[in-house]
N, CA, C and O atoms as a GROMACS GRO file, in nm:
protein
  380
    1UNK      N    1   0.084  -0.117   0.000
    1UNK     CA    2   0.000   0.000   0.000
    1UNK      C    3   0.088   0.123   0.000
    1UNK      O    4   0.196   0.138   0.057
    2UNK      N    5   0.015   0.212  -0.081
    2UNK     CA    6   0.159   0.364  -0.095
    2UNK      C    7   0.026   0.488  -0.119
    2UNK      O    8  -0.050   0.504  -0.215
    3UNK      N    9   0.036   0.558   0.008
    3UNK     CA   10  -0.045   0.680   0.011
    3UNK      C   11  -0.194   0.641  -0.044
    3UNK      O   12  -0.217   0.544   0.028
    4UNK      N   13  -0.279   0.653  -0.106
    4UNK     CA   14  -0.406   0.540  -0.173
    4UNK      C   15  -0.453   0.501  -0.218
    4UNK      O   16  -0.560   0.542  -0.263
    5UNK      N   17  -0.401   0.398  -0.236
    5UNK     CA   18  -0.399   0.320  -0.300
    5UNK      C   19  -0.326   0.149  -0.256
    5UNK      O   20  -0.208   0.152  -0.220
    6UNK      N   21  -0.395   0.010  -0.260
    6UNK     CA   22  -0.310  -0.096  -0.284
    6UNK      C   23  -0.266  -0.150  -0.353
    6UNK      O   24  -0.350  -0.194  -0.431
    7UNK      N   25  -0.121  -0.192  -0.389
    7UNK     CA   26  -0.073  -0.203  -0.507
    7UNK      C   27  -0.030  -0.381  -0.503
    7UNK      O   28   0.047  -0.421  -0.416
    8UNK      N   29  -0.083  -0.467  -0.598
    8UNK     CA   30  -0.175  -0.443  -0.681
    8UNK      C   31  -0.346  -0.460  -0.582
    8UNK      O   32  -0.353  -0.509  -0.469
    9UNK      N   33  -0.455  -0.409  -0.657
    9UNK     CA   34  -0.587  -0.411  -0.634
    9UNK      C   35  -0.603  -0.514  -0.606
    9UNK      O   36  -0.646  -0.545  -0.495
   10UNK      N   37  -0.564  -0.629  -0.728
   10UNK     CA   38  -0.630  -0.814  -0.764
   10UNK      C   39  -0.567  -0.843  -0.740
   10UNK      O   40  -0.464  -0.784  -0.776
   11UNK      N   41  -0.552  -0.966  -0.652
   11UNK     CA   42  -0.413  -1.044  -0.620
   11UNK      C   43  -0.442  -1.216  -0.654
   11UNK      O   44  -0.540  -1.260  -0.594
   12UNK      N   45  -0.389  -1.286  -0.715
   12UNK     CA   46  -0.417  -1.396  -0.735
   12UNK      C   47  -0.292  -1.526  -0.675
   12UNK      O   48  -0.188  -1.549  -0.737
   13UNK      N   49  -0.321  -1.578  -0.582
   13UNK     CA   50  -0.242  -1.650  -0.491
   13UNK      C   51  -0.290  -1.783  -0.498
   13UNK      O   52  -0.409  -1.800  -0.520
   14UNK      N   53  -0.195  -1.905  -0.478
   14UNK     CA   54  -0.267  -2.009  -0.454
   14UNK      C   55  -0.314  -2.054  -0.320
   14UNK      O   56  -0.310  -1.962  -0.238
   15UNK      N   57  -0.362  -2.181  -0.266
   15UNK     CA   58  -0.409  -2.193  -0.105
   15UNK      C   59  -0.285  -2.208  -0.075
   15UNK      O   60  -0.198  -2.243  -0.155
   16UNK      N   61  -0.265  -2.177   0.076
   16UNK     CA   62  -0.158  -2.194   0.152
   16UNK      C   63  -0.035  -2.059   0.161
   16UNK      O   64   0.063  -2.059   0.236
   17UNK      N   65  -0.074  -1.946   0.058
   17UNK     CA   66  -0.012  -1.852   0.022
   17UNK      C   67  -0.029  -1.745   0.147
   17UNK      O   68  -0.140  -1.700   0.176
   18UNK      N   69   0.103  -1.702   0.227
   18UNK     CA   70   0.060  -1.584   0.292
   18UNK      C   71   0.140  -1.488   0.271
   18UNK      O   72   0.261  -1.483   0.250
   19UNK      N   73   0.007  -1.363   0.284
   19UNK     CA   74   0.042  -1.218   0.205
   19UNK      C   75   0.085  -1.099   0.342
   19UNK      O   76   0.057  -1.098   0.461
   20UNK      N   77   0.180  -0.994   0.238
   20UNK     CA   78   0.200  -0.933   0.333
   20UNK      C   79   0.159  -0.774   0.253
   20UNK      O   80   0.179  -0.734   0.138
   21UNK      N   81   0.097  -0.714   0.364
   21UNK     CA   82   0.061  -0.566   0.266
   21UNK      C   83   0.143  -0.469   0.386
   21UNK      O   84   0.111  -0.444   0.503
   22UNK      N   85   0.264  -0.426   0.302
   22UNK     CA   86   0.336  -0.354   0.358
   22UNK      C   87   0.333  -0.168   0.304
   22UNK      O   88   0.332  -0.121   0.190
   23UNK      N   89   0.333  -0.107   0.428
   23UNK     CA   90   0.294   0.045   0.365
   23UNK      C   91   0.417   0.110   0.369
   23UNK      O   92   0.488   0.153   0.460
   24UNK      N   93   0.427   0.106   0.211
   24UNK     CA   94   0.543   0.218   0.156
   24UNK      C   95   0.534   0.381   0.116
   24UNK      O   96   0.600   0.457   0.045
   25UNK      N   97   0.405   0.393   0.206
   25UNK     CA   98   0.373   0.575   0.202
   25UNK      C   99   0.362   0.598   0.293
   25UNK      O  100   0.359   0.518   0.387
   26UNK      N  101   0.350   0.734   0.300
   26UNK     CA  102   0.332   0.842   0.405
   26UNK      C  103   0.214   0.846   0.503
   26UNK      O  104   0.209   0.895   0.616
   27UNK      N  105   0.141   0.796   0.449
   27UNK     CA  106   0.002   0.824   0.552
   27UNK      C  107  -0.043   0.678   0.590
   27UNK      O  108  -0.020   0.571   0.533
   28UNK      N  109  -0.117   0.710   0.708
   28UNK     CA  110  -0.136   0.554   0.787
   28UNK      C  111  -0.249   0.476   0.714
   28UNK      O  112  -0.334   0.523   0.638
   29UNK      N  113  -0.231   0.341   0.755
   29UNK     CA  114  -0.391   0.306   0.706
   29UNK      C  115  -0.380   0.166   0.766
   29UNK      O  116  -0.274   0.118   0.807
   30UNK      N  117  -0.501   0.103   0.769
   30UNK     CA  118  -0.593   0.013   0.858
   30UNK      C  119  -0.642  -0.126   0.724
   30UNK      O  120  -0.673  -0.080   0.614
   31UNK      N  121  -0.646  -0.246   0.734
   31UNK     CA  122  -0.694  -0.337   0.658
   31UNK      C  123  -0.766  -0.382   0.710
   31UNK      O  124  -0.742  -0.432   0.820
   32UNK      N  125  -0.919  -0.383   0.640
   32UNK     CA  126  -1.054  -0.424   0.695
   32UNK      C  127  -1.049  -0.498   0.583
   32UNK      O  128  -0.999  -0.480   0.472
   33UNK      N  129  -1.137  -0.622   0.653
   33UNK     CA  130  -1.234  -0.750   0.586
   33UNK      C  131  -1.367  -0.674   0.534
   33UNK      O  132  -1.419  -0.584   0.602
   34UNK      N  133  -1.400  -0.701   0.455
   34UNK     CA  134  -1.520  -0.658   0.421
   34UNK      C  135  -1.570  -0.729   0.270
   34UNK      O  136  -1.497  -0.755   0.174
   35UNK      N  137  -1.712  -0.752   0.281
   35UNK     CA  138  -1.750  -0.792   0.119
   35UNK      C  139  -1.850  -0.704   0.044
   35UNK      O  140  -1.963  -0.671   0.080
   36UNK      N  141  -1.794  -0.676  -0.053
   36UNK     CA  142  -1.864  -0.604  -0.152
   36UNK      C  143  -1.961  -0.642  -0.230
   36UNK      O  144  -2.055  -0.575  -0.273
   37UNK      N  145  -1.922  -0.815  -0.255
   37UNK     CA  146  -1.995  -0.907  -0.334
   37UNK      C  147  -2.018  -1.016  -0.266
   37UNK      O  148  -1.949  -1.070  -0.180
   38UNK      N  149  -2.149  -1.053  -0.323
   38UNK     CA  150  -2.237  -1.190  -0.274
   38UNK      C  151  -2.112  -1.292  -0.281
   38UNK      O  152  -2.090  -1.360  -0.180
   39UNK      N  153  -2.055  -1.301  -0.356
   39UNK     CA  154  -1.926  -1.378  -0.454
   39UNK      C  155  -1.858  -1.373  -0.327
   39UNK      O  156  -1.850  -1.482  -0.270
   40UNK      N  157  -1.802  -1.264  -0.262
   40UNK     CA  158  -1.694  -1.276  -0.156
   40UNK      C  159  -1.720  -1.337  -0.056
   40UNK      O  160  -1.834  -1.363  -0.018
   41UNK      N  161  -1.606  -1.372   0.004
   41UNK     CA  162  -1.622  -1.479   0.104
   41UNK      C  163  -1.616  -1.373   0.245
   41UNK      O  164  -1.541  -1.276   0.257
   42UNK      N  165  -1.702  -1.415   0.331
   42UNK     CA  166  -1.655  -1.346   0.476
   42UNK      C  167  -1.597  -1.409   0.541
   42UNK      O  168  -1.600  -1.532   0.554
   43UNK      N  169  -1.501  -1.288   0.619
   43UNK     CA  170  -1.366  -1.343   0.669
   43UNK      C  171  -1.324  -1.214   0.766
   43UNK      O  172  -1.356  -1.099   0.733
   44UNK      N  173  -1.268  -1.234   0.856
   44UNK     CA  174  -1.272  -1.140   1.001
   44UNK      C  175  -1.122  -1.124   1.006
   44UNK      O  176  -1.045  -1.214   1.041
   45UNK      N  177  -1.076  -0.962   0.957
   45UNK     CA  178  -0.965  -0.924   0.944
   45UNK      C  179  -0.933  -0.816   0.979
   45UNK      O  180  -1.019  -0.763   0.910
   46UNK      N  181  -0.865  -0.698   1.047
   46UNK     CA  182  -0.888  -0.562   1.082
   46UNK      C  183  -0.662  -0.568   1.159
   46UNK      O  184  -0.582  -0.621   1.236
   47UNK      N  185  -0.678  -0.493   1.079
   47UNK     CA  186  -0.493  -0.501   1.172
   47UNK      C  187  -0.518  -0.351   1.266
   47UNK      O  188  -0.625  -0.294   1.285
   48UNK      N  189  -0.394  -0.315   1.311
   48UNK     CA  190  -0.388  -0.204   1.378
   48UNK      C  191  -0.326  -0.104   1.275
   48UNK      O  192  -0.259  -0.129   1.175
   49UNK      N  193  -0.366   0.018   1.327
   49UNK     CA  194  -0.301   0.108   1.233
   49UNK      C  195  -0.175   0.125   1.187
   49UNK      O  196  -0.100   0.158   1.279
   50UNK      N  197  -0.116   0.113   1.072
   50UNK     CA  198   0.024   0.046   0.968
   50UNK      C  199   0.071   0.181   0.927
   50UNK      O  200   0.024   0.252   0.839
   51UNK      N  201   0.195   0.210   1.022
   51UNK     CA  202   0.223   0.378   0.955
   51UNK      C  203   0.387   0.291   0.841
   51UNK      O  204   0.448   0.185   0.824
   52UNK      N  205   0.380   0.439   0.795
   52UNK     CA  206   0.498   0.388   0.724
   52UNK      C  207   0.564   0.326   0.727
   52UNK      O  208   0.634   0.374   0.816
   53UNK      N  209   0.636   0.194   0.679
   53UNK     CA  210   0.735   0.106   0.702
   53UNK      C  211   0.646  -0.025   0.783
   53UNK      O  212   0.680  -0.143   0.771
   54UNK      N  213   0.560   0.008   0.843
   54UNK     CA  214   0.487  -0.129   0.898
   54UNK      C  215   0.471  -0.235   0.776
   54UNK      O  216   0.520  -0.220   0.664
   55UNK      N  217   0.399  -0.336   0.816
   55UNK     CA  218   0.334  -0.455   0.726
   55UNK      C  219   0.293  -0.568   0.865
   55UNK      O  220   0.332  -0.594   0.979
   56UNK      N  221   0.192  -0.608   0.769
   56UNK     CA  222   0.103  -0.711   0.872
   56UNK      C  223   0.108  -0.844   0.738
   56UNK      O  224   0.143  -0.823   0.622
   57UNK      N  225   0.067  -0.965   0.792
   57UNK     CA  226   0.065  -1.090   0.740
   57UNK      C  227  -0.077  -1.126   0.740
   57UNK      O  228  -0.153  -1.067   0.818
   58UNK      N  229  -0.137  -1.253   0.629
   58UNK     CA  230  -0.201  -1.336   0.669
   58UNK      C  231  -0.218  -1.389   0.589
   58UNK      O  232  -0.243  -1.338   0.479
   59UNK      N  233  -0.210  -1.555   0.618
   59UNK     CA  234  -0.170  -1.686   0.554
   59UNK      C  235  -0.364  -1.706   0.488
   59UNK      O  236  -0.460  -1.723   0.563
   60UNK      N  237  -0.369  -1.699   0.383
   60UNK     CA  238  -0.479  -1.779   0.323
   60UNK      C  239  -0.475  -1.893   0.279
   60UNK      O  240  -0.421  -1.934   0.176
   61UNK      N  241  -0.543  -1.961   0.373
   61UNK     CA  242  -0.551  -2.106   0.362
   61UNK      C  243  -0.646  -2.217   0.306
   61UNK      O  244  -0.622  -2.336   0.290
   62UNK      N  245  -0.748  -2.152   0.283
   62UNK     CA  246  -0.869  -2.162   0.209
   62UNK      C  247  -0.911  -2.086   0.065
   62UNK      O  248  -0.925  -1.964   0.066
   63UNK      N  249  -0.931  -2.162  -0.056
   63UNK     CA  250  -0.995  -2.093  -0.183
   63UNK      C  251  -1.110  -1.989  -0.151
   63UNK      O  252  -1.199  -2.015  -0.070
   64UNK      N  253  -1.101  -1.882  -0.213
   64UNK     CA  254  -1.264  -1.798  -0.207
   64UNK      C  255  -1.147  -1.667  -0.254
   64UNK      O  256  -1.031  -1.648  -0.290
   65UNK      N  257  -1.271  -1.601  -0.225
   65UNK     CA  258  -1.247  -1.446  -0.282
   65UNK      C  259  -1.265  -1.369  -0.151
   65UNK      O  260  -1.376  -1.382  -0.099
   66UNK      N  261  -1.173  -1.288  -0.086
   66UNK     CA  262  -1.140  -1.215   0.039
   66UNK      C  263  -1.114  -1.024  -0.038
   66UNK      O  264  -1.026  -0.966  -0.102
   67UNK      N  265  -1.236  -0.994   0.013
   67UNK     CA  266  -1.215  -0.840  -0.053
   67UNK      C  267  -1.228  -0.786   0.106
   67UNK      O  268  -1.300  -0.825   0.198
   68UNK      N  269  -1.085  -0.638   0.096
   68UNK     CA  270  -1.067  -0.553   0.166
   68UNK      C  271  -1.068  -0.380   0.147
   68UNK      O  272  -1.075  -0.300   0.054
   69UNK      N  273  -1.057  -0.378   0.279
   69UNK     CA  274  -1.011  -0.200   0.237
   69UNK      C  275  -0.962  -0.151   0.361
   69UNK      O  276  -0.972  -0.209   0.469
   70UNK      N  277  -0.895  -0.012   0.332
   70UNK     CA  278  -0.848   0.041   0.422
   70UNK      C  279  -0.969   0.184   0.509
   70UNK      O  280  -1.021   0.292   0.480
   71UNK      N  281  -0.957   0.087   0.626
   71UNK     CA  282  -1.037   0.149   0.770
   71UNK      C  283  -1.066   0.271   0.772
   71UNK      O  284  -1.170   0.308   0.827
   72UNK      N  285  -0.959   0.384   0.695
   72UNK     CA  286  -0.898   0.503   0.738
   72UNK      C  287  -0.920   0.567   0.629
   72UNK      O  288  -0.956   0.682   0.653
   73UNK      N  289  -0.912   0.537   0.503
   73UNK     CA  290  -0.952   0.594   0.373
   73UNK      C  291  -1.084   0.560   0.330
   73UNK      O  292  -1.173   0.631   0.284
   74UNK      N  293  -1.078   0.436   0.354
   74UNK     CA  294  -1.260   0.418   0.333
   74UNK      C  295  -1.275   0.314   0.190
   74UNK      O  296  -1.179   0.247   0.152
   75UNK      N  297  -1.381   0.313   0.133
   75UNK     CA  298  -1.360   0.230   0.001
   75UNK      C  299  -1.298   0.229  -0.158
   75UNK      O  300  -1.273   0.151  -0.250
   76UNK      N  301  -1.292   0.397  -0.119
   76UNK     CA  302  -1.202   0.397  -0.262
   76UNK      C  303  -1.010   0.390  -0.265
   76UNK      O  304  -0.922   0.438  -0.336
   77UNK      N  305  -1.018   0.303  -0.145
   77UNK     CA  306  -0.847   0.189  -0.151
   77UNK      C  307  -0.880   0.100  -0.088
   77UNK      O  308  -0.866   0.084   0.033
   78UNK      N  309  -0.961  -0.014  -0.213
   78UNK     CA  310  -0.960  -0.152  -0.156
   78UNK      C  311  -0.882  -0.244  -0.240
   78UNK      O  312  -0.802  -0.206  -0.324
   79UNK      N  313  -0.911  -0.375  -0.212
   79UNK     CA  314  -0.853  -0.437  -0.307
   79UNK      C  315  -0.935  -0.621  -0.269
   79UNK      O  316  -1.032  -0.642  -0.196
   80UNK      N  317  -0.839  -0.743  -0.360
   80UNK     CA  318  -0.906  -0.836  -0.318
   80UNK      C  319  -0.783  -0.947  -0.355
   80UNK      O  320  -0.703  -0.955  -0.448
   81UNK      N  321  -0.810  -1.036  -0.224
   81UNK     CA  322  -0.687  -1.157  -0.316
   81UNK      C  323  -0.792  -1.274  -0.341
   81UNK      O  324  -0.882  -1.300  -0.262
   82UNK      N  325  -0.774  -1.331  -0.443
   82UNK     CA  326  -0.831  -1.454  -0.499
   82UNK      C  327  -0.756  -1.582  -0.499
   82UNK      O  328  -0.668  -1.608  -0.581
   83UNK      N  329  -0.796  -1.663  -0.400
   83UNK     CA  330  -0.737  -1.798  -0.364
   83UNK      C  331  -0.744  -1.902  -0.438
   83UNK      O  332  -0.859  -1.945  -0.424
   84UNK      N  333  -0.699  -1.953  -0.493
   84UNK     CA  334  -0.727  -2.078  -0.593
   84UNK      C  335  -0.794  -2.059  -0.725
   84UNK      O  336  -0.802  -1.948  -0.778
   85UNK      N  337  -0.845  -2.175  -0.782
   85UNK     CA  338  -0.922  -2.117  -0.868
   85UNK      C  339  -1.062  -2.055  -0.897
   85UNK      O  340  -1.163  -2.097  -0.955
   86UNK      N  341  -1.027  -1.932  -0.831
   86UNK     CA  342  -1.138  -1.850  -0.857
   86UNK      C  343  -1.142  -1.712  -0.966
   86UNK      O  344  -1.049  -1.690  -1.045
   87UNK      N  345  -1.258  -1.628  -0.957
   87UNK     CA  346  -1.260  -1.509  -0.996
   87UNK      C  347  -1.322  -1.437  -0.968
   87UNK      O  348  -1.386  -1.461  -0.865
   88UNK      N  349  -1.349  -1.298  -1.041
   88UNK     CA  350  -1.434  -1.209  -0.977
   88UNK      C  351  -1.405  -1.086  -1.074
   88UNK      O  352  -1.312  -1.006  -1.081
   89UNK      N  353  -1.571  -1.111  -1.177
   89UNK     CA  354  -1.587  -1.055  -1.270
   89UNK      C  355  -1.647  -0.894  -1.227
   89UNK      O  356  -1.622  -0.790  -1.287
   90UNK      N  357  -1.701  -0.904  -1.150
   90UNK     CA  358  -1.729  -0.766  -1.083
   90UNK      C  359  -1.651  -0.651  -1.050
   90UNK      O  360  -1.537  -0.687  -1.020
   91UNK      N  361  -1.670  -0.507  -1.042
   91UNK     CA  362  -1.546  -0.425  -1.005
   91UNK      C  363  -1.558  -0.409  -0.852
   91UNK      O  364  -1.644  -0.435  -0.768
   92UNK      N  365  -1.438  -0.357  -0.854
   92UNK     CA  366  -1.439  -0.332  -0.691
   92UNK      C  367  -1.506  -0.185  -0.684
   92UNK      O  368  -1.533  -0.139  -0.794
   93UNK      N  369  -1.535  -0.107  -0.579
   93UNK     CA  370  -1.544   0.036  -0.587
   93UNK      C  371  -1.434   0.080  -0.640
   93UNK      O  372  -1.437   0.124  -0.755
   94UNK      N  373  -1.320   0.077  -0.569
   94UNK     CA  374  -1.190   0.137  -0.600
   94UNK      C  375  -1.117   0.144  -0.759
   94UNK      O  376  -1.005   0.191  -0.778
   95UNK      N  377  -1.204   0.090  -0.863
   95UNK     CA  378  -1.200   0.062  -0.943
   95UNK      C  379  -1.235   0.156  -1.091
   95UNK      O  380  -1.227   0.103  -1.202
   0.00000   0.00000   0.00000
């Protein structure tokens, strides 16, 4: 994540893959679970506030579609990782 935006938006990982969203900008921000789409999977995620140079982890261990955003900016810097073989023809807001 860099000022707002997550880079990339779509992330496509296989199961067992864990991600790290590390903030390479200036301003703080927060990673919330959240679903946008029927399609997405719910999933209970919220880190603490990530100032510059932070990064938080988390191992996806299960296929589905996990869409987020940041707490602090709100929905137009979200993004989504896609576990296995999935997709997700829909846009995000941030989009």
């Amino acid at each position: 994540m860099k000022d707002e935006a997550f880079d990339p938006v779509r992330k496509l990982v296989a199961p067992g893959t864990t991600v790290i969203w590390r903030n390479t900008g200036s301003a703080d921000h927060v990673v919330d679970s959240v679903q946008f789409h029927d399609t997405a999977d719910q999933w209970q995620f919220r880190t603490q506030t990530l100032r510059s140079g932070d990064s938080v982890v988390y191992a996806f261990d299960q296929e589905g579609i996990y869409e987020y955003y940041c707490g602090l900016q709100g929905e137009e810097m979200c993004g989504v990782i896609l576990v296995g073989d999935v997709s997700l023809s829909n846009s995000l807001p941030c989009e």
